[in-house]
C-alpha atoms as one frame of an Amber mdcrd trajectory, in Angstrom:
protein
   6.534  11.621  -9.610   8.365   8.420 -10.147   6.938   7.033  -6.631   3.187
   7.802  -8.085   3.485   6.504 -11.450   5.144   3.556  -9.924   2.312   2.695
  -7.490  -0.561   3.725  -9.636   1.127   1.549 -12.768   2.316  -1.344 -11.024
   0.356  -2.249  -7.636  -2.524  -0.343  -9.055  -2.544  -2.149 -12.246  -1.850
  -5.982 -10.672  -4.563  -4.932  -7.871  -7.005  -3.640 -10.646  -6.551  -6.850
 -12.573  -6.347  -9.471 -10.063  -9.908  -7.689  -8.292 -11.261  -7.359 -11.734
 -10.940 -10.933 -13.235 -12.289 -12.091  -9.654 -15.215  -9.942  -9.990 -16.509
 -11.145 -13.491 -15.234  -8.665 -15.514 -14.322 -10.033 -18.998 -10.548 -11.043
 -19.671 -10.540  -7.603 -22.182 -11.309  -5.334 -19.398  -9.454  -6.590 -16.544
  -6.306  -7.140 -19.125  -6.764  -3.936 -20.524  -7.298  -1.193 -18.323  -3.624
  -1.797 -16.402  -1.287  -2.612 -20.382  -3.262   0.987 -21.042  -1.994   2.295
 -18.206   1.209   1.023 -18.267   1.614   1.977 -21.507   0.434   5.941 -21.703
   0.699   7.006 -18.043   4.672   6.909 -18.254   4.941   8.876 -21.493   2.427
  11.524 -20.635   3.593  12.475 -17.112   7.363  12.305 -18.089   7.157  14.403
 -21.493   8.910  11.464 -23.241   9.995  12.814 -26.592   8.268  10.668 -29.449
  12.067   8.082 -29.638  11.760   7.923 -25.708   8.059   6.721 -25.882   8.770
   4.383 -28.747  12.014   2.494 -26.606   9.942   2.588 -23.360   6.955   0.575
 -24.834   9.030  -1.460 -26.780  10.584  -2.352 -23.300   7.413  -2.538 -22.074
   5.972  -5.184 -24.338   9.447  -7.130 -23.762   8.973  -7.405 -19.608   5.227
  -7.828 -19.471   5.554 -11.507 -19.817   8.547 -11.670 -17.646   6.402 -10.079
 -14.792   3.223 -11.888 -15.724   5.040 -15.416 -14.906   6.781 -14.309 -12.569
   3.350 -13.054 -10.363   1.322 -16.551 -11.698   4.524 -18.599 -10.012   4.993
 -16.990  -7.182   1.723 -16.087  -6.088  -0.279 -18.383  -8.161  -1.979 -14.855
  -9.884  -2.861 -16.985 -12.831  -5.928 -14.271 -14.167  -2.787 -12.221 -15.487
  -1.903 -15.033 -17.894  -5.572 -15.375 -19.324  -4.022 -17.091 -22.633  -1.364
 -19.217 -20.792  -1.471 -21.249 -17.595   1.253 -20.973 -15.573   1.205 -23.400
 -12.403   2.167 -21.722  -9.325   5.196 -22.833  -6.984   2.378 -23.853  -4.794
   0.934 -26.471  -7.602   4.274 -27.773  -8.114   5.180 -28.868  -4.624   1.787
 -29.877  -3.613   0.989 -27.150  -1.362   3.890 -28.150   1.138
């Protein structure tokens, strides 16, 4: 179950995102749809007790922007930071 949730949540989410803010859906759908999933999927399909689900989207909220720059520098994803530009590694050396 880990191996689903982790590929639907993560790949699925980025993929749904990226293809979604690329296709001209607005920045509420395309941002949306994946923190939703992110955020119940895990709870729901591993019974987290109440505390559990509390710490996990605590942590959740914590890493997003981690992984959000992380995706804009090193693939120059920049739809996943629709509020902040991040340049890509690309940008900074001058597409060397």
């Amino acid at each position: 179950m880990v191996a689903v949730v982790t590929l639907a949540v993560v790949p699925g989410g980025m993929l749904f995102a990226k293809y979604g803010a690329q296709s001209g859906l607005p920045w509420w759908i395309y941002y949306t749809v994946p923190m939703l999933l992110t955020i119940v999927m895990p709870p729901v399909v591993f019974s987290m007790t109440r505390h559990e689900a509390i710490r996990y989207v605590f942590l959740a909220f914590l890493s997003a922007p981690a992984i959000h720059v992380l995706f804009s520098f090193f693939l120059g994803w920049t739809e996943y930071m629709p509020f902040l530009r991040v340049p890509s590694l690309w940008d900074l050396t001058g597409g060397a």
